[in-house]
Biopython code that builds the backbone (N, CA, C, O; Angstrom):
import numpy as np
from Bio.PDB.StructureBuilder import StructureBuilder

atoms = [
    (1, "UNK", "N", (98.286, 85.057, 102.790)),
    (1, "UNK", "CA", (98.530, 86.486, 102.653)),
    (1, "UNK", "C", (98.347, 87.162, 104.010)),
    (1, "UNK", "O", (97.397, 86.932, 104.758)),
    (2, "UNK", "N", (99.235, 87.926, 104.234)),
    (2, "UNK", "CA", (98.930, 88.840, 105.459)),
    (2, "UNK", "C", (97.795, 89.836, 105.473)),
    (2, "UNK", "O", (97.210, 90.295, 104.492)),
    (3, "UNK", "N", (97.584, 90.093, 106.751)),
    (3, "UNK", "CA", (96.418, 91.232, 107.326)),
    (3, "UNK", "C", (97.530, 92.180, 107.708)),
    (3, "UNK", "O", (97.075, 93.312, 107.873)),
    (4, "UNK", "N", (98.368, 92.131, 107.834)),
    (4, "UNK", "CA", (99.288, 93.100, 108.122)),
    (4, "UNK", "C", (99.310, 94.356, 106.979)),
    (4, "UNK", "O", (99.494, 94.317, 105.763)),
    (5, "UNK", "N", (98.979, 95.763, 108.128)),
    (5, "UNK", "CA", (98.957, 96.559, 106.909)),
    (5, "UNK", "C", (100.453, 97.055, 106.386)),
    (5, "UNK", "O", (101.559, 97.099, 106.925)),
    (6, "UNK", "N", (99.805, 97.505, 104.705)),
    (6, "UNK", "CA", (101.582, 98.044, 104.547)),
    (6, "UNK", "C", (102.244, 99.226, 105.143)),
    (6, "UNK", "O", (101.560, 99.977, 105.838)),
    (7, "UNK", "N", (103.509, 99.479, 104.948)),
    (7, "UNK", "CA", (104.379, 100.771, 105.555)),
    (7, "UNK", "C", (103.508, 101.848, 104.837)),
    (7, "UNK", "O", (103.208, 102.798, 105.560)),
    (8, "UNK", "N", (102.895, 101.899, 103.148)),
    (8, "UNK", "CA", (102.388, 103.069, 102.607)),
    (8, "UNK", "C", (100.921, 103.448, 103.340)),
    (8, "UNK", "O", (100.355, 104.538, 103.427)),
    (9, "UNK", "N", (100.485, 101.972, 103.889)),
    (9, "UNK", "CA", (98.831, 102.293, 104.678)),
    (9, "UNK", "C", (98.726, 103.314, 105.975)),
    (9, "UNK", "O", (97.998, 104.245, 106.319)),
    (10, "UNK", "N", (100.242, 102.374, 106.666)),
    (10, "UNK", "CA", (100.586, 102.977, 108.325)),
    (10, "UNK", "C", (100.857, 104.563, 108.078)),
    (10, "UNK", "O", (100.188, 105.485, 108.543)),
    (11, "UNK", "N", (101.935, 104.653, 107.282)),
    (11, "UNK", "CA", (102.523, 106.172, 106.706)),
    (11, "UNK", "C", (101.066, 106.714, 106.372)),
    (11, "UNK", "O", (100.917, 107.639, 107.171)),
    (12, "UNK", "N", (100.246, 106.640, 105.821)),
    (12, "UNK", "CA", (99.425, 107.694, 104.997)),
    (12, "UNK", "C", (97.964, 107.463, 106.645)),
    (12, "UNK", "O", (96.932, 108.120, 106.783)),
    (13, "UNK", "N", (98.481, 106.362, 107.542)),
    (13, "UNK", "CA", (96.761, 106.858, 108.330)),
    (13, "UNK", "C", (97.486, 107.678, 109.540)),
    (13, "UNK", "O", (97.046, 108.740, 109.980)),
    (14, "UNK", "N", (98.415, 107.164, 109.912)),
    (14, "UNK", "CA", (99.785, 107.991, 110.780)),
    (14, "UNK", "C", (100.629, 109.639, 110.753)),
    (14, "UNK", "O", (100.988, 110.491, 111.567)),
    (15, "UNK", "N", (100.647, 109.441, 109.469)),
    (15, "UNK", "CA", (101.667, 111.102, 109.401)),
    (15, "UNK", "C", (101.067, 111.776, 109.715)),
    (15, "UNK", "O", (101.450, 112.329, 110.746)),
    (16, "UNK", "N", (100.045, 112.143, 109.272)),
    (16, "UNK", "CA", (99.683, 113.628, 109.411)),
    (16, "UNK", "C", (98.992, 113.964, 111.108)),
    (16, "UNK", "O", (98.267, 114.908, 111.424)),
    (17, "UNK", "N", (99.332, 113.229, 111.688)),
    (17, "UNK", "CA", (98.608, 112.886, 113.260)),
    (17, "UNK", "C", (99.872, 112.858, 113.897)),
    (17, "UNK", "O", (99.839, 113.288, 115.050)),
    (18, "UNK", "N", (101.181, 112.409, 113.413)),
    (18, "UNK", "CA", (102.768, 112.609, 114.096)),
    (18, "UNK", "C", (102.940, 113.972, 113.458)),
    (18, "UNK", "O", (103.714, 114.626, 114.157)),
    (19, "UNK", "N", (102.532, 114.640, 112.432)),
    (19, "UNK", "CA", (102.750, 115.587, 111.753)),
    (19, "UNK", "C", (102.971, 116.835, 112.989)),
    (19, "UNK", "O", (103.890, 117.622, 113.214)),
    (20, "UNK", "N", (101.293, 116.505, 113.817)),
    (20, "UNK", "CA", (100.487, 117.708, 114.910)),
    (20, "UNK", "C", (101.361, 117.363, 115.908)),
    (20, "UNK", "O", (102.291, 118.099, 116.238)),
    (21, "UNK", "N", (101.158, 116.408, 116.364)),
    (21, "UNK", "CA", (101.678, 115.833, 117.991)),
    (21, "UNK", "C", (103.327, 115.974, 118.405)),
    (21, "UNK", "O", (103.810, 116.278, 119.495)),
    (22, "UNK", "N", (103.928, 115.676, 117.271)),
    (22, "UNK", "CA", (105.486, 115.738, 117.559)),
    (22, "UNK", "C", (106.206, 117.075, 117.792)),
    (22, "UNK", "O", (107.188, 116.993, 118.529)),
    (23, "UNK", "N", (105.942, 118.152, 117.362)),
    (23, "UNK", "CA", (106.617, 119.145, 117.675)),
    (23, "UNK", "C", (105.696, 119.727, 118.917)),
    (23, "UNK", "O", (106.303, 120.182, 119.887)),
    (24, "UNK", "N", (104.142, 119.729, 118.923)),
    (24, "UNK", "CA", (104.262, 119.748, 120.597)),
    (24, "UNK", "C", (104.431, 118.634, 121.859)),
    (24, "UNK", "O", (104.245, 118.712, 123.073)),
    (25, "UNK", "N", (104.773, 117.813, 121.165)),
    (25, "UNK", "CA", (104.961, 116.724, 122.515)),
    (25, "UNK", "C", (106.874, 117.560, 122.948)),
    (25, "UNK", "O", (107.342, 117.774, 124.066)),
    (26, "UNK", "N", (107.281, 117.728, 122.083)),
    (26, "UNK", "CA", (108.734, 117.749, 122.272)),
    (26, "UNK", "C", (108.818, 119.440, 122.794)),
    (26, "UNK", "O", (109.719, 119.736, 123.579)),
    (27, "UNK", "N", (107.698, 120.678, 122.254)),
    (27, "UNK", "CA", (107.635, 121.659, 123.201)),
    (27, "UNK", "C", (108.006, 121.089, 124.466)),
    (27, "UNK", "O", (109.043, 121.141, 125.127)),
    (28, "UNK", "N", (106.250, 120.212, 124.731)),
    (28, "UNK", "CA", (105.917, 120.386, 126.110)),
    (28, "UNK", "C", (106.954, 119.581, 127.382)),
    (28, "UNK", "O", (107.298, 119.894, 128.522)),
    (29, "UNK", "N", (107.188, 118.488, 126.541)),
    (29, "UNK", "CA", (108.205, 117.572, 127.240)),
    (29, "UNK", "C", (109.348, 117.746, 127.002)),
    (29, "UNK", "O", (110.033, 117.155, 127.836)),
    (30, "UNK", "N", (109.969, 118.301, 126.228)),
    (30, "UNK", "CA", (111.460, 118.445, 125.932)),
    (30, "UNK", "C", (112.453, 119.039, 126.698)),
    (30, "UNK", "O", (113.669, 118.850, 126.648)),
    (31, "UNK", "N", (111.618, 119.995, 127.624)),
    (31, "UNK", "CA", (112.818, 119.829, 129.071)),
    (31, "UNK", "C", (113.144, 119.040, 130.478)),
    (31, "UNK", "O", (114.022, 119.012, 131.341)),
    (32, "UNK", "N", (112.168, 118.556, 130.236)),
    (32, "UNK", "CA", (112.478, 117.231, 131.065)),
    (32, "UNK", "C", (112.487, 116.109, 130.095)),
    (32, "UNK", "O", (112.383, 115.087, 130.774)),
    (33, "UNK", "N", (112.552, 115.835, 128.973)),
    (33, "UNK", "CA", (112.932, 114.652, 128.145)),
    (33, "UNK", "C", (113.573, 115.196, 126.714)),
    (33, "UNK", "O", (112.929, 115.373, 125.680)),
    (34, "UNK", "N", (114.464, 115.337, 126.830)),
    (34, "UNK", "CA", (115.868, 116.230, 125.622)),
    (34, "UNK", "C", (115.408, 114.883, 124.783)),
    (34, "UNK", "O", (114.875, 114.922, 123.674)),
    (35, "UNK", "N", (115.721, 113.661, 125.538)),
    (35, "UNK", "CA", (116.256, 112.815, 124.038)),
    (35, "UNK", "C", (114.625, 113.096, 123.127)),
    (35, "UNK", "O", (114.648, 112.651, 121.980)),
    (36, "UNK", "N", (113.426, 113.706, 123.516)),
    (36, "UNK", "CA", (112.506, 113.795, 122.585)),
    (36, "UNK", "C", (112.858, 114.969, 121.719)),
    (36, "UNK", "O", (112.185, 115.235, 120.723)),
    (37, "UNK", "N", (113.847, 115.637, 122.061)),
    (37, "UNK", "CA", (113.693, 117.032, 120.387)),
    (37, "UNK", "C", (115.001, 115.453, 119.357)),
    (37, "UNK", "O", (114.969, 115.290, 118.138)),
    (38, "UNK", "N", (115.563, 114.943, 119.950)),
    (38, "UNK", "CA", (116.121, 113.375, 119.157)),
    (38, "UNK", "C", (114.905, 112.681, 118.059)),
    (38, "UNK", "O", (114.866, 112.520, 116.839)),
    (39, "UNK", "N", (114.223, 112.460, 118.888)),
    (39, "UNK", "CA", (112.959, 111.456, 118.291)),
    (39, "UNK", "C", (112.378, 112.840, 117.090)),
    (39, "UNK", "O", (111.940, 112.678, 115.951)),
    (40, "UNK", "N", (112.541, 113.908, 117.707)),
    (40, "UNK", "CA", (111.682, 115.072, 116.547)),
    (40, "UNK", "C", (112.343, 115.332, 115.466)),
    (40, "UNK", "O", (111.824, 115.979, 114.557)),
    (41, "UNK", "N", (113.441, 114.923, 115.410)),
    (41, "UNK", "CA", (114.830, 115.417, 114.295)),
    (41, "UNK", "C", (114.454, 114.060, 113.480)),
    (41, "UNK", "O", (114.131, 114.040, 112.292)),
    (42, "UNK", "N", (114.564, 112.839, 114.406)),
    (42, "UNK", "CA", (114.607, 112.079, 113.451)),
    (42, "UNK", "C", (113.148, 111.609, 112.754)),
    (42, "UNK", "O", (113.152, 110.769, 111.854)),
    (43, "UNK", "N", (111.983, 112.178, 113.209)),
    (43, "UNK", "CA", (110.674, 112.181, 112.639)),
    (43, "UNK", "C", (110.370, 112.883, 111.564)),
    (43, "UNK", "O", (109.600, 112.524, 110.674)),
    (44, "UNK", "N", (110.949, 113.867, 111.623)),
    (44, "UNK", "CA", (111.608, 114.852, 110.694)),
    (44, "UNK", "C", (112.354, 114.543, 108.907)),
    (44, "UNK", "O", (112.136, 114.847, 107.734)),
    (45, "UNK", "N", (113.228, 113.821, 109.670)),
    (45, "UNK", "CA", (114.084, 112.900, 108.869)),
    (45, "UNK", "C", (113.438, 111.976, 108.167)),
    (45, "UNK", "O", (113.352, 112.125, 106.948)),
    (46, "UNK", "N", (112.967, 111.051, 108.690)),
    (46, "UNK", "CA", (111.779, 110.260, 107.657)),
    (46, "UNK", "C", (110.922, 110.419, 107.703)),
    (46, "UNK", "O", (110.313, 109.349, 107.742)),
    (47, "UNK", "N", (109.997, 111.634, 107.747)),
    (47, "UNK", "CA", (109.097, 112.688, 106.976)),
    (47, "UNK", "C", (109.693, 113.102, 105.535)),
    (47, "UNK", "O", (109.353, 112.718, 104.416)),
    (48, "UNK", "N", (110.746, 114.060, 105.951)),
    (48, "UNK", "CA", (111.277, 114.324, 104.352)),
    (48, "UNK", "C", (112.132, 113.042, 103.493)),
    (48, "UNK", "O", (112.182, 113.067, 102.263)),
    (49, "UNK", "N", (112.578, 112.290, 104.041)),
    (49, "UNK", "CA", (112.869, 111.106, 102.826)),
    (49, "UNK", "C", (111.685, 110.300, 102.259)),
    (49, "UNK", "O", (111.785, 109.509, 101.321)),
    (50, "UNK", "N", (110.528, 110.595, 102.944)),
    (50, "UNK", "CA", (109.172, 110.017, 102.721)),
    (50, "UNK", "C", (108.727, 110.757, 101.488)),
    (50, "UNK", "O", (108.375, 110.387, 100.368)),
    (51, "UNK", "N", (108.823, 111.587, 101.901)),
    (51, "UNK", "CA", (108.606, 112.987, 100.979)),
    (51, "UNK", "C", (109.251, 112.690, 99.455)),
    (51, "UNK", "O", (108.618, 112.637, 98.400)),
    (52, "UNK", "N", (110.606, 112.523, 99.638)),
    (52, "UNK", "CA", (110.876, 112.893, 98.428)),
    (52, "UNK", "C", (110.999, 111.164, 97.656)),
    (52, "UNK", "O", (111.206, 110.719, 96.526)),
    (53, "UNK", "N", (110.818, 110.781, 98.588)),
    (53, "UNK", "CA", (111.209, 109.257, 97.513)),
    (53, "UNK", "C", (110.129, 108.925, 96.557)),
    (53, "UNK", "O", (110.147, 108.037, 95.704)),
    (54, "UNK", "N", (108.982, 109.952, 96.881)),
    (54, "UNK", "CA", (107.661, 109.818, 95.946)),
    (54, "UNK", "C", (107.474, 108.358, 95.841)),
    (54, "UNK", "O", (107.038, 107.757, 96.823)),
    (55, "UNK", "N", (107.759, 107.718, 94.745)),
    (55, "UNK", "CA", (106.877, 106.332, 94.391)),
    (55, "UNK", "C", (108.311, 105.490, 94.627)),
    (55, "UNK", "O", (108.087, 104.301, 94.403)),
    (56, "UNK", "N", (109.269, 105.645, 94.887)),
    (56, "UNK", "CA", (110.253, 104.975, 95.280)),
    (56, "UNK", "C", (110.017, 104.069, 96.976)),
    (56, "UNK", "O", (109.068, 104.255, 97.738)),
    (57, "UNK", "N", (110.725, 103.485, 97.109)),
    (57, "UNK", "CA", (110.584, 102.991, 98.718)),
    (57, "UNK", "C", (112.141, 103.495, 98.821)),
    (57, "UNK", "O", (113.198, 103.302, 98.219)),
    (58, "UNK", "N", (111.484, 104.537, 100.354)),
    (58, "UNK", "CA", (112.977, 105.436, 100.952)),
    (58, "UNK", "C", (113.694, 104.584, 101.951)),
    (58, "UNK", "O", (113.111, 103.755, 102.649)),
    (59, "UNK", "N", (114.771, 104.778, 101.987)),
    (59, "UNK", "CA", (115.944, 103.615, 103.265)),
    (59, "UNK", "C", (115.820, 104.846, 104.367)),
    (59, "UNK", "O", (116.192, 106.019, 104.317)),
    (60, "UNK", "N", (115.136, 104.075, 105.382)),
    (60, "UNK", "CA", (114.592, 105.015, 106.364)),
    (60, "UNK", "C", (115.510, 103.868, 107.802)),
    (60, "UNK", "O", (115.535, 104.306, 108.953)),
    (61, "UNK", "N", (116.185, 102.433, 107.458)),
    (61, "UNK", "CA", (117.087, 101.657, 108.262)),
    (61, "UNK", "C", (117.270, 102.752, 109.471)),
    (61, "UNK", "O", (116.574, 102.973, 110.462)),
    (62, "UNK", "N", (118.507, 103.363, 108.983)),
    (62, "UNK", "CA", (119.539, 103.715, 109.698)),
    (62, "UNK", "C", (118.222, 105.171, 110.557)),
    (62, "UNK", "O", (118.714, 105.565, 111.615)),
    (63, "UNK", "N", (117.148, 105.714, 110.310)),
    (63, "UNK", "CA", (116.797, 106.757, 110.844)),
    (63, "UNK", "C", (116.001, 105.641, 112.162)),
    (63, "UNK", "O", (116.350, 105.740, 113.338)),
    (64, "UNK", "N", (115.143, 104.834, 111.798)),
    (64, "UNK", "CA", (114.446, 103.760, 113.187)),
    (64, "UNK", "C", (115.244, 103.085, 113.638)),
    (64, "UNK", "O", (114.806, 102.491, 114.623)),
    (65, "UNK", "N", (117.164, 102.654, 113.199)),
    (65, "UNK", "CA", (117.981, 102.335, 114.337)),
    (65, "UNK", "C", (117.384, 103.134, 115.078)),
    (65, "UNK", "O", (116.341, 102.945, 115.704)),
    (66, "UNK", "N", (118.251, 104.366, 115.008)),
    (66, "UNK", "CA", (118.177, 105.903, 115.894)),
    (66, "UNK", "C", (117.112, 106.364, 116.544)),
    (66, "UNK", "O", (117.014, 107.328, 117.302)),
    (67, "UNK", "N", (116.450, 105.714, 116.240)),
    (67, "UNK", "CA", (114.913, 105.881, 116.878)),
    (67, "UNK", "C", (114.519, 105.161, 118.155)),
    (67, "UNK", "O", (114.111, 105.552, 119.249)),
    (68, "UNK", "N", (114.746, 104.144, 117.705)),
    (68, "UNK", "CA", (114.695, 102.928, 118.477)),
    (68, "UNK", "C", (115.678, 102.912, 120.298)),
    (68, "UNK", "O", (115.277, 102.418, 121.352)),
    (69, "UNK", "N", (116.747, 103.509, 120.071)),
    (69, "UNK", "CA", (118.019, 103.557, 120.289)),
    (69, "UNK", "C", (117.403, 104.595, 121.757)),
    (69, "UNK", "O", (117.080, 104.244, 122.892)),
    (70, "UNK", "N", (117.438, 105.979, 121.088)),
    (70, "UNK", "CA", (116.800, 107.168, 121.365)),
    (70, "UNK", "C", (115.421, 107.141, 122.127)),
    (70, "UNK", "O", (115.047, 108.126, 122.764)),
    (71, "UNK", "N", (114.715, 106.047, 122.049)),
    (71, "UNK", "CA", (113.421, 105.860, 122.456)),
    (71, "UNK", "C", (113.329, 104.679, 123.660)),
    (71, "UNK", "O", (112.264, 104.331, 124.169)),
    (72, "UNK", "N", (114.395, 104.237, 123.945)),
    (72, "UNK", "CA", (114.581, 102.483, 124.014)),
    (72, "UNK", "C", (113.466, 101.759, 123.694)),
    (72, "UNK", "O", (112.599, 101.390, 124.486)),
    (73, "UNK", "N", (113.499, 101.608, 122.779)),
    (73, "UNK", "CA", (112.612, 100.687, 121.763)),
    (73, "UNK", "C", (110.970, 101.388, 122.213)),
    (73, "UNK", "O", (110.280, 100.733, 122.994)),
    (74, "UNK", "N", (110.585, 102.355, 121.817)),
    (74, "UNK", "CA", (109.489, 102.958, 122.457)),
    (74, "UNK", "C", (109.439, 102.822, 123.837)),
    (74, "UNK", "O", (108.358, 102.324, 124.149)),
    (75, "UNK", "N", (110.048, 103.019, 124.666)),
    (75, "UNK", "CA", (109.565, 102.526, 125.878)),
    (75, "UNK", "C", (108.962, 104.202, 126.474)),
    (75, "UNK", "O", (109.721, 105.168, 126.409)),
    (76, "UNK", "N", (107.681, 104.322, 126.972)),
    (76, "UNK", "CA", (107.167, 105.532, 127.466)),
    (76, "UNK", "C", (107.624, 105.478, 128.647)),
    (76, "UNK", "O", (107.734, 104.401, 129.232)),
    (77, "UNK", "N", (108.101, 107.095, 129.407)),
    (77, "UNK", "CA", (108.434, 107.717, 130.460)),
    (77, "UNK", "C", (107.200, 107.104, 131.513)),
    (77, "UNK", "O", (106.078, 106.714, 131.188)),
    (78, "UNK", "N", (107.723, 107.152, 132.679)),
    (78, "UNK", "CA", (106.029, 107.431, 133.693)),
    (78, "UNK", "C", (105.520, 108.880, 133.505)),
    (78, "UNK", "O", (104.331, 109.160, 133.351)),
    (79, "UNK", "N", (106.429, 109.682, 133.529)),
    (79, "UNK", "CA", (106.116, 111.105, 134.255)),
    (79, "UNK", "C", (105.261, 111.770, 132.831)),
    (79, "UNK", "O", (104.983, 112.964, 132.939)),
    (80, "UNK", "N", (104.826, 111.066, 131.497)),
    (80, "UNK", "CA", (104.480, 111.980, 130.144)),
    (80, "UNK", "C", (103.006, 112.065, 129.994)),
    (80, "UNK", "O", (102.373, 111.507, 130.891)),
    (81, "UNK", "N", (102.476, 112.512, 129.265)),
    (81, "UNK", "CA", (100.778, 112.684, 128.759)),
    (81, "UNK", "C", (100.831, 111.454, 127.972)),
    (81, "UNK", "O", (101.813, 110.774, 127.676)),
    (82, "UNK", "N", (99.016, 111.214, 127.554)),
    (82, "UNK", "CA", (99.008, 110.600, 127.029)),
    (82, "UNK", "C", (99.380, 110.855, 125.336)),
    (82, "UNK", "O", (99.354, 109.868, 124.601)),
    (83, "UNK", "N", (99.650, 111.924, 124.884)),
    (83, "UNK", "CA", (100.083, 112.291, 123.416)),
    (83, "UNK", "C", (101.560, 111.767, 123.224)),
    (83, "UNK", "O", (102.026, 111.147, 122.268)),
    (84, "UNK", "N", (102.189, 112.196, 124.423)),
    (84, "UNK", "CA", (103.558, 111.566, 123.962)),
    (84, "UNK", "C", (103.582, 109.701, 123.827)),
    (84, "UNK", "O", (104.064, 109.065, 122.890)),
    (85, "UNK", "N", (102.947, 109.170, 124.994)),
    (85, "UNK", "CA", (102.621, 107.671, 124.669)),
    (85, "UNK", "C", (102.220, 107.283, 123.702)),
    (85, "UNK", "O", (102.535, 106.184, 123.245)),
    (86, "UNK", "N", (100.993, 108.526, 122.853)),
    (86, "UNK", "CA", (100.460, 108.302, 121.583)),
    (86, "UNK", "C", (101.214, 108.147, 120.328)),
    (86, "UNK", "O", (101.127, 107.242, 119.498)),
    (87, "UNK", "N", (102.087, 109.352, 120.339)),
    (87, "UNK", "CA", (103.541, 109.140, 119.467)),
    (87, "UNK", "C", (104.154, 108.350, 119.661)),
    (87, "UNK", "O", (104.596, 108.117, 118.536)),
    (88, "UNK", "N", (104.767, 107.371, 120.568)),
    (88, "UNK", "CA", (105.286, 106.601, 120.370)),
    (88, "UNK", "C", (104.596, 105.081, 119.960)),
    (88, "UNK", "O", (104.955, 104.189, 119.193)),
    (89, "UNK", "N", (103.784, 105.201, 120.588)),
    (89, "UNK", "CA", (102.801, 103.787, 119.489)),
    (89, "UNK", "C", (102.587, 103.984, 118.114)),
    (89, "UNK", "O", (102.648, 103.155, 117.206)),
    (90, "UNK", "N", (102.321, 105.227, 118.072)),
    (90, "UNK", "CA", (102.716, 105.429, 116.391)),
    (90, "UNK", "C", (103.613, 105.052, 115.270)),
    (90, "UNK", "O", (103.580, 104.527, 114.157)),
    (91, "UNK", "N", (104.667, 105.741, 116.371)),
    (91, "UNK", "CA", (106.122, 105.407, 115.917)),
    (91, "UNK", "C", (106.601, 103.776, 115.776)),
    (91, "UNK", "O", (106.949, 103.157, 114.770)),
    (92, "UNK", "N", (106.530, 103.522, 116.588)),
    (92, "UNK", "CA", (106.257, 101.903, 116.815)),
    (92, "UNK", "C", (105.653, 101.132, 115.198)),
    (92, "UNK", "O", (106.055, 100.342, 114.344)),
    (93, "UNK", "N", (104.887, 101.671, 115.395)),
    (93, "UNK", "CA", (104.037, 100.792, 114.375)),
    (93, "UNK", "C", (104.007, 101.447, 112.819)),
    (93, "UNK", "O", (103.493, 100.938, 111.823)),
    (94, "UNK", "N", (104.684, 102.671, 112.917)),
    (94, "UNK", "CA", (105.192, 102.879, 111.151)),
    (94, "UNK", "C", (106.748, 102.429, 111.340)),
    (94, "UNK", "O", (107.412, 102.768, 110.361)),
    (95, "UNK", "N", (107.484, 101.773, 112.317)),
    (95, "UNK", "CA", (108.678, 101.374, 112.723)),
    (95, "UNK", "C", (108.294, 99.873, 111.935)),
    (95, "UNK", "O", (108.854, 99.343, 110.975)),
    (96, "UNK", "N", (107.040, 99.393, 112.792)),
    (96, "UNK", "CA", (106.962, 97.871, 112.442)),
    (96, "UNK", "C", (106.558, 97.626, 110.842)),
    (96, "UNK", "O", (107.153, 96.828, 110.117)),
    (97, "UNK", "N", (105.817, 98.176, 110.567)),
    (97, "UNK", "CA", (105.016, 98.177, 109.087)),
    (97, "UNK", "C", (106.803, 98.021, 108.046)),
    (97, "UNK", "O", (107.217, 97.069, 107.386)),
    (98, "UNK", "N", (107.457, 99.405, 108.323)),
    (98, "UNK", "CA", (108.535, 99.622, 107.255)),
    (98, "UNK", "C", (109.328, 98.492, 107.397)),
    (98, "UNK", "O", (109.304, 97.954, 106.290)),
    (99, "UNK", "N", (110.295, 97.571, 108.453)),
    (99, "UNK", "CA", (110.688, 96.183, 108.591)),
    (99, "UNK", "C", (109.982, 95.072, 108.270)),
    (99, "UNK", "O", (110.518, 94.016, 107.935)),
    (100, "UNK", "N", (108.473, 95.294, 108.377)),
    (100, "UNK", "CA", (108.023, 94.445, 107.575)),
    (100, "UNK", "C", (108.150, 94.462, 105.738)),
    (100, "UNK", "O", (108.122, 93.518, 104.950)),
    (101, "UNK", "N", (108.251, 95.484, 105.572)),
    (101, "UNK", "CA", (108.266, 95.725, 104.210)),
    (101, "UNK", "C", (109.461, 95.489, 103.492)),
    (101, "UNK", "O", (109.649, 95.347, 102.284)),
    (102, "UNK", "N", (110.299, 95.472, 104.535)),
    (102, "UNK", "CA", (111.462, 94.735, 104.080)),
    (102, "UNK", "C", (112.339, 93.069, 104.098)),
    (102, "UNK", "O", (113.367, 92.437, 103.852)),
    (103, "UNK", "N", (111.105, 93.060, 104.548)),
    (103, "UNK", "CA", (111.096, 91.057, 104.538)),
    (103, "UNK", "C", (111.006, 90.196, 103.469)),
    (103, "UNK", "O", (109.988, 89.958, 102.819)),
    (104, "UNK", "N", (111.911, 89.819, 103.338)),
    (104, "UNK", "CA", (111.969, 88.928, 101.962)),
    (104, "UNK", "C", (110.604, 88.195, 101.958)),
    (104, "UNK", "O", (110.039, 87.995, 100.883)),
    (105, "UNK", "N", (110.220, 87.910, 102.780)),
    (105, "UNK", "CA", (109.078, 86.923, 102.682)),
    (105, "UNK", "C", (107.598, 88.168, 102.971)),
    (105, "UNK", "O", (106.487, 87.761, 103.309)),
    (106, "UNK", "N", (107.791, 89.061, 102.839)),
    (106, "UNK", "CA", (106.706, 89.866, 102.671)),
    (106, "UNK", "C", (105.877, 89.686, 101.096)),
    (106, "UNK", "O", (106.601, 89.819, 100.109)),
    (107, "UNK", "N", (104.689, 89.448, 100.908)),
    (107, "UNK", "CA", (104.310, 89.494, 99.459)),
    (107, "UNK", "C", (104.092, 90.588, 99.082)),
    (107, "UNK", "O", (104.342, 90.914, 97.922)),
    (108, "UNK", "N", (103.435, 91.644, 100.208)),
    (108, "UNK", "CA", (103.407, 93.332, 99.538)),
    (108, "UNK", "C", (104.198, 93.936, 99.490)),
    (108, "UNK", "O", (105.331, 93.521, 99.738)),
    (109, "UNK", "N", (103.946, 95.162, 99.155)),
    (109, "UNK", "CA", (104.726, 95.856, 98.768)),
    (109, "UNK", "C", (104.675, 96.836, 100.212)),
    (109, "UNK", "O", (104.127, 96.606, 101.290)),
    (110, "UNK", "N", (105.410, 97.910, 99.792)),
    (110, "UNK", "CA", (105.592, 99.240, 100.581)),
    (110, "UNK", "C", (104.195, 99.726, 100.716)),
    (110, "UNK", "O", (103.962, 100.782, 101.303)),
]
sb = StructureBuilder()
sb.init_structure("model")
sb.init_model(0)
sb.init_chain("A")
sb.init_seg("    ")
for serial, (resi, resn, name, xyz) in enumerate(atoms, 1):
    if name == "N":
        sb.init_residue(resn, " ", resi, " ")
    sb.init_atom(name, np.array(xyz, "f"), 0.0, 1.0, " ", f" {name:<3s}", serial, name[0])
structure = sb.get_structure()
C-alpha cells in the first residue's frame, strides 16, 4: 500500500493556503509574469470543479495540462518571492496527488 497521500488529503491540507497566496502572488508578480494571472484562472478553475463535484471525483486533466504548460512544469522564475515558489510546489503536488489518483494501479481512492 502506498504512503502516498490522496488528491482529497493534498486538496483539503493545500486549498485554502493557494486559496490566500494565488491572487496575491499574481497581484504582486503579474506584471512582470502575465503567464501567472494564467496559472490564477486556471487555479480558479479547479477550485470551482472541486467545488462542485462534491463527492464525485472532478476531471481536472485538461485544467493541469494547462497548468503545467503555463508553468513549464512548475519551473520557478529567478527574479520571484518565496510565496510564488510556494504556490508552485503546491501546485505541483495537488498536480501529483490528482495523476496519481488516476492510476489504474492506485488502490485509493481520490
Amino acid at each position: 500500500m502506498s504512503n502516498q497521500p490522496t488528491f482529497t488529503e493534498v486538496k483539503e491540507a493545500l486549498f485554502p493556503t493557494l486559496e490566500q497566496y494565488v491572487p496575491i502572488v499574481a497581484r504582486v508578480h503579474g506584471k512582470n509574469h502575465p503567464e501567472f494571472h494564467d496559472v490564477h484562472q486556471l487555479f480558479n478553475a479547479i477550485l470551482e470543479k472541486t467545488l462542485t463535484a462534491d463527492t464525485k471525483k472532478p476531471d481536472l486533466n485538461e485544467e493541469f495540462i494547462q497548468l503545467r504548460a503555463v508553468s513549464n512544469n512548475y519551473t520557478v522564475p529567478d527574479d520571484v518571492c518565496e510565496s510564488y515558489e510556494a504556490v508552485y510546489q503546491m501546485l505541483a503536488k495537488v498536480d501529483q496527488a490528482y495523476q496519481a489518483s488516476l492510476s489504474p494501479r492506485s488502490s485509493r481512492s481520490i
